[in-house]
Structure formats: structure tokens, C-alpha cells
C-alpha positions as CSV (number, residue, x, y, z in Angstrom):
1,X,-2.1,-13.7,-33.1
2,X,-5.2,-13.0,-31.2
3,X,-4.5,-15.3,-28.3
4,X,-1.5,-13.6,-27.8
5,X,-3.5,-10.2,-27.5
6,X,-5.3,-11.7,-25.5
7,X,-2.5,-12.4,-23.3
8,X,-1.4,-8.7,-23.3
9,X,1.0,-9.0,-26.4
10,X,0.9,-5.7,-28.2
11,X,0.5,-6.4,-32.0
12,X,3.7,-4.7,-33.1
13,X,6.0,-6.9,-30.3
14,X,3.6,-10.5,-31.5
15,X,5.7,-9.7,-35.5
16,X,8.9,-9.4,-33.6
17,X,8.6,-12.5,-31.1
18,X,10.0,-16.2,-32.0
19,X,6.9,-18.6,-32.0
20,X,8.5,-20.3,-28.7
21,X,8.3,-16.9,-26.9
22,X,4.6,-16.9,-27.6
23,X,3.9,-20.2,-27.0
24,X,5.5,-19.1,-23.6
25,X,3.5,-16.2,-23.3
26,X,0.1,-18.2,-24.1
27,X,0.8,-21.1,-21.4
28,X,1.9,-18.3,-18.7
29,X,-1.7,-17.0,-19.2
30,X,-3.5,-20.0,-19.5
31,X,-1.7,-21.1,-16.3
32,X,-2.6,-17.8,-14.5
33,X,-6.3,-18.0,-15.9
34,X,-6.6,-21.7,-15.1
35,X,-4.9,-20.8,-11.1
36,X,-8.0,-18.1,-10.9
37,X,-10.2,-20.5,-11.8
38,X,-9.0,-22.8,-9.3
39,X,-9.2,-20.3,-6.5
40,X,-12.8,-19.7,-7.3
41,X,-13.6,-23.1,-7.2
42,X,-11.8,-23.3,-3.4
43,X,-14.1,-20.3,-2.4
44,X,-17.0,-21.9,-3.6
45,X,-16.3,-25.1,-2.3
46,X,-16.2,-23.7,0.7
47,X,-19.0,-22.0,0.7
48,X,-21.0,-25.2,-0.1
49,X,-19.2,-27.5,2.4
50,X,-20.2,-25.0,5.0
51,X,-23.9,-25.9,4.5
52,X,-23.6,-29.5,3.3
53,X,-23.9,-32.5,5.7
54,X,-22.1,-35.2,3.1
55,X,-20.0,-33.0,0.9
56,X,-18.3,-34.3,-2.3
57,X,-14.5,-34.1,-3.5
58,X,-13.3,-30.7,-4.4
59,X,-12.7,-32.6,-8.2
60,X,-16.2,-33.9,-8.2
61,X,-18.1,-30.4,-7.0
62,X,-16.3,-28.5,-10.1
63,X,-14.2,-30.2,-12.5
64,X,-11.8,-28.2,-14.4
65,X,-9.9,-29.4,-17.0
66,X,-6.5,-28.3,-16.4
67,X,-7.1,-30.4,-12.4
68,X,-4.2,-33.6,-13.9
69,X,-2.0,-31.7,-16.4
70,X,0.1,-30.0,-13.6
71,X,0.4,-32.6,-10.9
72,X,3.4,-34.0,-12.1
73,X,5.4,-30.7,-12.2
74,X,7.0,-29.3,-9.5
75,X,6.2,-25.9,-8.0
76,X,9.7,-24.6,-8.8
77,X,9.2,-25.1,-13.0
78,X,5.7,-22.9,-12.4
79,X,8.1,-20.0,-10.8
80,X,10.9,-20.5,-13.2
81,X,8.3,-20.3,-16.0
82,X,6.6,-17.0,-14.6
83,X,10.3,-15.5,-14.7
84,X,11.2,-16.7,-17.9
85,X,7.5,-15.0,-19.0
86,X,8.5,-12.0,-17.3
87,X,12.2,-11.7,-18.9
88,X,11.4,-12.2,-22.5
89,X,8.0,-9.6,-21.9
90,X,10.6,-7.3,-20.2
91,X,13.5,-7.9,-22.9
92,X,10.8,-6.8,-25.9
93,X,9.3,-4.2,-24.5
94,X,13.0,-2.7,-24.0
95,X,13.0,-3.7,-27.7
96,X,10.3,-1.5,-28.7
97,X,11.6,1.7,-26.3
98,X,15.0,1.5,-28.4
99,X,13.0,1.3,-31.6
100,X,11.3,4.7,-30.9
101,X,7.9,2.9,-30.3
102,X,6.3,3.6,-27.3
């Protein structure tokens, strides 16, 4: 439950949620976390190649975990799986306004 506060899931919609929806909700925001971390690295990278004579790889100057667990999957899943992130957030919160909770 706290990962999913952490992802912005109020703590009366985590008791109403299917555990697939949250395991959605938890990789959208490790994927978004993980993409900021990436375009950190790019900036820094860049920073450093500007004042290097021999740089290294972009993978070698800052590893991140996450760098081989997406490469097989195509950009269009990532989008597909922002929507479907987006629809089931939208679907509870309309949920909760029905409910009287606000």
C-alpha cells in the first residue's frame, strides 16, 4: 500500500483497486521515474563529454538498472500502458465522485 501512495493512489481508491490495477499503477511510476532518471543522465553526459577528450559509453558513465529491461518492448506498449494508467486512475476517481468522496 505505501508504494502505491507513493505513486499518487489515494488510500481510500488503493481498498477499492484490483491488485492488477496497482501493479499497473506502480510500473507506470517506476517507468516515469526510471525515464527522469534517464534524462538526467543524458544531461550529464553531456555535460561531461563536452570537457572530455576520450569519453566513455553513455551505459558505462552512469549505469542505471532499468538500461536492458525495456529494449525489447516497443515504444507503442510504453504509450498504450500510459493510457491504460490513465483510464483506470480516471475510471476510480469517477468512482470516488459518485461515492460522495471528494
Amino acid at each position: 500500500m505505501v508504494r502505491a501512495v507513493q505513486c499518487g493512489v489515494h488510500v481510500r481508491e488503493f481498498w477499492d483497486l484490483t491488485w492488477k490495477e496497482v501493479m499497473v499503477v506502480i510500473k507506470g511510476y517506476e517507468k516515469r521515474m526510471t525515464d527522469k532518471l534517464k534524462s538526467t543522465r543524458l544531461i550529464c553526459y553531456m555535460t561531461y563529454c563536452a570537457n572530455t577528450q576520450n569519453p566513455v559509453s553513455l551505459n558505462s558513465f552512469m549505469p542505471i538498472p532499468d538500461d536492458y529491461v525495456y529494449e525489447d518492448i516497443e515504444d507503442d506498449d510504453d504509450e498504450m500502458s500510459a493510457e491504460m494508467v490513465k483510464m483506470l486512475i480516471d475510471n476510480q476517481r469517477k468512482r470516488y465522485n459518485q461515492m460522495g468522496y471528494a
